[in-house]
Every structure is written in structure tokens, then in C-alpha cells.
C-alpha positions as CSV (number, residue, x, y, z in Angstrom):
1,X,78.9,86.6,15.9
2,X,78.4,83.6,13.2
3,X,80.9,81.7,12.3
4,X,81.7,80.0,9.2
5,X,84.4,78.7,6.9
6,X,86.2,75.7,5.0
7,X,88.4,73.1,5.8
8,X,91.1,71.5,3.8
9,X,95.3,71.2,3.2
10,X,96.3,73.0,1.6
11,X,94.2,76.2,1.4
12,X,96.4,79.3,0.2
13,X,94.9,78.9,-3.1
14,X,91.5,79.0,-1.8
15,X,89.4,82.4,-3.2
16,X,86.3,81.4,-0.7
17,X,87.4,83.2,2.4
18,X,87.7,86.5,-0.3
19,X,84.2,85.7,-1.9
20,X,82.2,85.3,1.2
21,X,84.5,88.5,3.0
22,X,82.8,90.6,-0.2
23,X,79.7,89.1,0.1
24,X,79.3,90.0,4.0
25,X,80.4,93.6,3.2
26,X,78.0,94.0,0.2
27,X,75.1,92.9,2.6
28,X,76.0,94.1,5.3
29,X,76.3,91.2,7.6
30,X,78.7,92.5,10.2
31,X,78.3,89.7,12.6
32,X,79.6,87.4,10.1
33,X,82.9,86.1,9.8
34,X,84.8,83.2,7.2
35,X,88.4,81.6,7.5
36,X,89.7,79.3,6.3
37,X,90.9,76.4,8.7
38,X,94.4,74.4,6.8
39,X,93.9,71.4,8.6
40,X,96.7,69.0,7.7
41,X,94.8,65.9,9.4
42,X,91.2,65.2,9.3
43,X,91.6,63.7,12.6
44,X,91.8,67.5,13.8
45,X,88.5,68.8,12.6
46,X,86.7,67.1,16.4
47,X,89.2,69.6,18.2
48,X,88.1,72.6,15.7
49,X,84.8,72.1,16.3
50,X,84.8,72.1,20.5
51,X,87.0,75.2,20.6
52,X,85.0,77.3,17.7
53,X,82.4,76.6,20.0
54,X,78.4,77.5,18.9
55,X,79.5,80.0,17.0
56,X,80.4,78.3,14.2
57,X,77.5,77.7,12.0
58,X,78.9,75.9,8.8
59,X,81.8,75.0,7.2
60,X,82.9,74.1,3.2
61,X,85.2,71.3,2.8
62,X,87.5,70.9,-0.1
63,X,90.8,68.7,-0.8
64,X,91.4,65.9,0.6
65,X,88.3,65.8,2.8
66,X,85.3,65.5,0.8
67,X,84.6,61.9,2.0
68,X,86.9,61.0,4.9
69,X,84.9,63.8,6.7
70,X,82.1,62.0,6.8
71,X,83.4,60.1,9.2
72,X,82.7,63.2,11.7
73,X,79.5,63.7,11.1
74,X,76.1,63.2,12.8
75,X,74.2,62.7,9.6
76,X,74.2,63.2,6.1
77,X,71.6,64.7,3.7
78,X,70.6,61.4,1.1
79,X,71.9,62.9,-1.9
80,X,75.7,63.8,-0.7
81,X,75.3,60.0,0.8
82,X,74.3,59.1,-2.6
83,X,77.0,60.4,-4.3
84,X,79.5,59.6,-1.5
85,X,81.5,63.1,-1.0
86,X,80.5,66.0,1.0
87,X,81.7,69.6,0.6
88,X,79.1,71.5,3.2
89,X,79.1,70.7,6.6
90,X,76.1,72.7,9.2
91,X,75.7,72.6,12.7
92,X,72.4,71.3,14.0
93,X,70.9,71.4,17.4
94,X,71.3,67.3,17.0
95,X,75.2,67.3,15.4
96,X,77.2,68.5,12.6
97,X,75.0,67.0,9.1
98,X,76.7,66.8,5.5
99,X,75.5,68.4,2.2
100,X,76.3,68.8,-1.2
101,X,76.5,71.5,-3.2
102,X,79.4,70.7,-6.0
103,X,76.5,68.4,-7.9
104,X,74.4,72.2,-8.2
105,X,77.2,74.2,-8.4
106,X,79.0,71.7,-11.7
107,X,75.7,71.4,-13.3
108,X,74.8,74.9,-13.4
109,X,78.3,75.8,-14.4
110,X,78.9,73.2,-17.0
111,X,75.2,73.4,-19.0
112,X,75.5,76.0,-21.0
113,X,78.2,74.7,-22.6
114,X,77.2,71.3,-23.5
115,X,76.6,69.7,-27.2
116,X,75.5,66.7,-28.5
117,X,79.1,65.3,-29.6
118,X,79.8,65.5,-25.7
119,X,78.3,62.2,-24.9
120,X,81.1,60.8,-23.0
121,X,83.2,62.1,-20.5
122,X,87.0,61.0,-18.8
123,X,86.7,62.2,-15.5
124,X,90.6,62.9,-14.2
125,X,91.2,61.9,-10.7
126,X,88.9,59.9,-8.3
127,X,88.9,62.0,-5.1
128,X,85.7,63.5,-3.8
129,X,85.0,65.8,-6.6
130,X,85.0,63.5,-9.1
131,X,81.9,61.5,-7.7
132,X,80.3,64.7,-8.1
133,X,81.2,65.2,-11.3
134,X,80.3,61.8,-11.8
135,X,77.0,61.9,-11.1
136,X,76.0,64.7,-12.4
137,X,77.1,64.0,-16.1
138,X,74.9,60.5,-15.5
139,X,71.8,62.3,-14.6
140,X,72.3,64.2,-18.0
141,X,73.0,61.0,-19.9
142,X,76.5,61.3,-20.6
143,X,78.7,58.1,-20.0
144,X,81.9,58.3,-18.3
145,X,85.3,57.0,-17.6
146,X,87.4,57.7,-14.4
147,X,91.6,57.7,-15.0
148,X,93.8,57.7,-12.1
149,X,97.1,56.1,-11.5
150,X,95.8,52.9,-11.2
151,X,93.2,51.3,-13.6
152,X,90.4,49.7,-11.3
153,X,87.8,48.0,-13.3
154,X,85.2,47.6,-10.8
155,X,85.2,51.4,-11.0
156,X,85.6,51.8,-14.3
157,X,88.6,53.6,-14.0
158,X,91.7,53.4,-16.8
159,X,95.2,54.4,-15.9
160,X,97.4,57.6,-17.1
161,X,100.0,55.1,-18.8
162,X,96.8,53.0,-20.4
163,X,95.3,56.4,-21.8
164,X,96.4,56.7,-25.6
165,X,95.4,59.7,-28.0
166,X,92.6,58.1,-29.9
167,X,90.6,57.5,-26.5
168,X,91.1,60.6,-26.2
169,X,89.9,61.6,-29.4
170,X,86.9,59.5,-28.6
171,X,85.6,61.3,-25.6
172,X,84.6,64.7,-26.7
173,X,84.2,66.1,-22.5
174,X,87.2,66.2,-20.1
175,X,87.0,67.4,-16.5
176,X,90.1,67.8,-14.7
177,X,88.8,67.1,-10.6
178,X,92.1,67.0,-9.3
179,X,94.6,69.2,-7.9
180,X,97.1,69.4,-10.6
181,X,97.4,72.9,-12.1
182,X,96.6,75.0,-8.6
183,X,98.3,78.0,-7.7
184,X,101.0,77.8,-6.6
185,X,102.6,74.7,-8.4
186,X,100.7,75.8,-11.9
187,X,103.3,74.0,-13.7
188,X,101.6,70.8,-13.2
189,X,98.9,69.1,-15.1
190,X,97.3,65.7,-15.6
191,X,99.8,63.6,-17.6
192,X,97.0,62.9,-20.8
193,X,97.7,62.5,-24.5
194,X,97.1,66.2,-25.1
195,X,97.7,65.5,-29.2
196,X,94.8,63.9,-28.8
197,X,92.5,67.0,-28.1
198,X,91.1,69.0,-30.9
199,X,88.7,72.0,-31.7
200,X,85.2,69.7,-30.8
201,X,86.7,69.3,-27.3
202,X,85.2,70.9,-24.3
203,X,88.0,70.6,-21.2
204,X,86.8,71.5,-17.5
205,X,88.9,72.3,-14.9
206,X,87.8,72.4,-11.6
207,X,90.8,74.7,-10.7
208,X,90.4,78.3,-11.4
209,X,93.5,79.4,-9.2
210,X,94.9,80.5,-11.9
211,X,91.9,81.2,-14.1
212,X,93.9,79.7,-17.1
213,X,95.8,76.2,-16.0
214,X,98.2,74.3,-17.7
215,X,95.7,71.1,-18.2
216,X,93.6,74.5,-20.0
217,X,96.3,76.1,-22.0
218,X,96.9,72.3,-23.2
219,X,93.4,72.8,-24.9
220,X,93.2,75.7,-25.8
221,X,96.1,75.9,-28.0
222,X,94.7,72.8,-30.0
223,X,90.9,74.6,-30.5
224,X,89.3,73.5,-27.8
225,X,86.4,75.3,-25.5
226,X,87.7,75.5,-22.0
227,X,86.0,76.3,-18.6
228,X,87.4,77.1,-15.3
229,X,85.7,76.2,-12.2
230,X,85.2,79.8,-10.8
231,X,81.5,79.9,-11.9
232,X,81.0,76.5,-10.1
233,X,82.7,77.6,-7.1
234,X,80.3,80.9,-7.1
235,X,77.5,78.9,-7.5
236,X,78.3,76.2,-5.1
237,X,79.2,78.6,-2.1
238,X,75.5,80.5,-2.9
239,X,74.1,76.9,-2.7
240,X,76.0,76.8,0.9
241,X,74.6,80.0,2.3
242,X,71.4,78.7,1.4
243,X,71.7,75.7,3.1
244,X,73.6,77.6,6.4
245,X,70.4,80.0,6.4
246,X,67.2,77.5,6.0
């Protein structure tokens, strides 16, 4: 039997251990098996590991644990060093190596949709997604701008309370990378000059548990394109079995 699965906390929202259960059963791989590990400490993931045994032959990682998993690791493939966050993990004769697949996954997802008035970005949130997110909208020439809680300028990152509707007015692309929004608390959203957003906007939200968040709806309901990240996560997980099978 081969083993796979993700790691994060918390992970009832998660739609991977559905999509790869389908994909198994569509080609018919009956000795393979997903689940989805909650693990509320990192720390854990050493313990996981011995008792899944062999077995296990890779692993997604998702919220919070994109970069503090490195710490684990036996290596890590240059680009998801580059960028600094990992979402794949694979076992190797030599150790458990890091890869990542959000970078393919985002720019797949988010090309399409791109326009020439979308040459700067705010990224929302500075976990392990949004490096990314990060640098992937570089690589296509689009400046960004990080905002978090606290405004960091060696990061250039800008604070929620510092953000005021005509920056927001000024920067045509905004991807939502953190966890605000997610099923179940879909209340929540990033706390953004929404009055801010018209019909030339494109808004990305990582989330697509619900398909249609809050952070979305803001958008939407003032013209603007908006794009779940249910396509990214598709495209990313292919990108993992690819990587768990070469």
C-alpha cells in the first residue's frame, strides 16, 4: 500500500483528501491511500513519519507549515529554497526532500486572467503562501506589496490600519494568501478598504472552501473579476503526484 497525504491545523476544510480519494478511484489505483494528518504542532510531524513507516510516500503541507517544516527535512529542491515555503514533502531513499508546487499551481491558475492595468499587486498575509505568490507575480513583472498586521519595511510590507482606499485603488491585483474567509468561520475576511475596489479589479483568493468568500463577495458586488483558488489547488496537487511518481 502507498501512502500519502497532507499536514496542517486545522484541516476540516481541506478538499485534498476528497480530490486525490476520486482520483485513485478513477484510475484505479487501489493500493493508494490519502489522509489528512491535523497536526496541531509541527514538532509532531518526526513521530508521524516513524510510525507511517515506508509506506508513506509523500505528503502536502498547507497552514501554518509551509516554512517551519523545513526544518524536518533532509533536503530541499532549489526553487522551494528559493522562494522559502514548501507545500510537497517526498520520501527518498536518503530523507524526506521539500518541493513546491503552489508557484505552478498559482501561475497556471492566475494567467488567464491577467491584464495590463494589473501591474501591481498587494499580497494579504505573509505566511508561506504568500512567498509563493510572491514570486511568481515577480517573474511575470508585476510589482508587489505585502500587508499584514504589522508594517515591516525591510519586507516591504504595509499594515491593515496603514492601508487607505486610494492605495487600494492604485493596485489593480489583490490576492488574499491567508486564512481568513475558510470554511467554517466564512464570516471573516481581511480587514481592507473594500470602497476602494472597483470593476478593473481582479481579487484572488487562495480559499475556495467556500467557493465564494466574504474577502470575494467584497469584490464582486463592487464589479470586480474574482477567482477562487480551487483551480490552483487542482493544479498544484497534479504537480504533487508528478513529483511523488518521478
Amino acid at each position: 500500500m502507498r501512502k500519502f497525504g497532507i499536514i496542517g491545523h486545522p484541516l476540516a476544510h481541506s478538499f485534498s483528501p476528497k480530490w486525490f480519494a476520486e482520483k485513485f478511484k478513477k484510475e484505479g489505483l487501489n493500493d493508494c491511500r490519502y489522509t489528512a494528518y491535523d497536526l496541531p504542532d509541527i514538532n509532531q510531524l518526526p513521530l508521524l513519519l516513524h510510525n507511517l513507516g515506508e509506506e508513506l510516500a509523500g505528503l502536502n503541507v498547507t497552514i501554518p507549515y509551509k516554512e517551519s517544516v523545513m526544518d524536518f527535512l533532509a533536503g530541499i529542491d532549489k526553487e522551494a529554497a528559493e522562494i522559502g515555503s514548501v507545500n510537497v514533502l517526498k520520501n527518498l531513499p536518503e530523507g524526506w526532500f521539500g518541493f513546491n508546487t503552489d508557484v505552478y499551481g498559482f501561475r497556471q491558475s492566475i494567467g488567464p486572467f491577467l491584464r495590463t492595468e494589473h501591474e501591481r499587486a498587494l499580497i494579504l498575509g505573509t505566511g508561506g503562501s504568500s512567498k509563493s505568490i510572491d514570486y511568481v507575480l515577480k517573474s511575470i513583472g508585476i510589482s508587489t506589496v505585502f500587508v499584514s498586521r504589522e508594517a515591516k519595511s525591510a519586507t516591504n510590507t504595509i499594515s491593515y490600519h496603514d492601508l487607505r482606499p486610494e492605495s487600494v485603488r492604485h493596485f489593480k491585483l489583490i490576492i488574499n494568501t491567508t486564512p481568513l474567509g475558510t470554511w467554517p468561520e466564512v464570516d471573516l475576511l481581511p480587514p481592507i478598504p473594500y470602497e476602494g475596489i472597483g470593476e478593473n479589479h481582479l481579487l484572488y483568493d487562495l480559499t475556495y472552501n467556500p467557493p465564494q468568500s466574504k474577502f470575494l463577495s467584497e469584490g464582486a458586488i463592487r464589479g470586480a473579476q474574482t477567482i477562487n483558488g480551487y483551480n490552483m489547488l487542482v493544479m498544484q496537487a497534479e504537480k504533487s503526484w508528478e513529483i511523488w511518481n518521478s
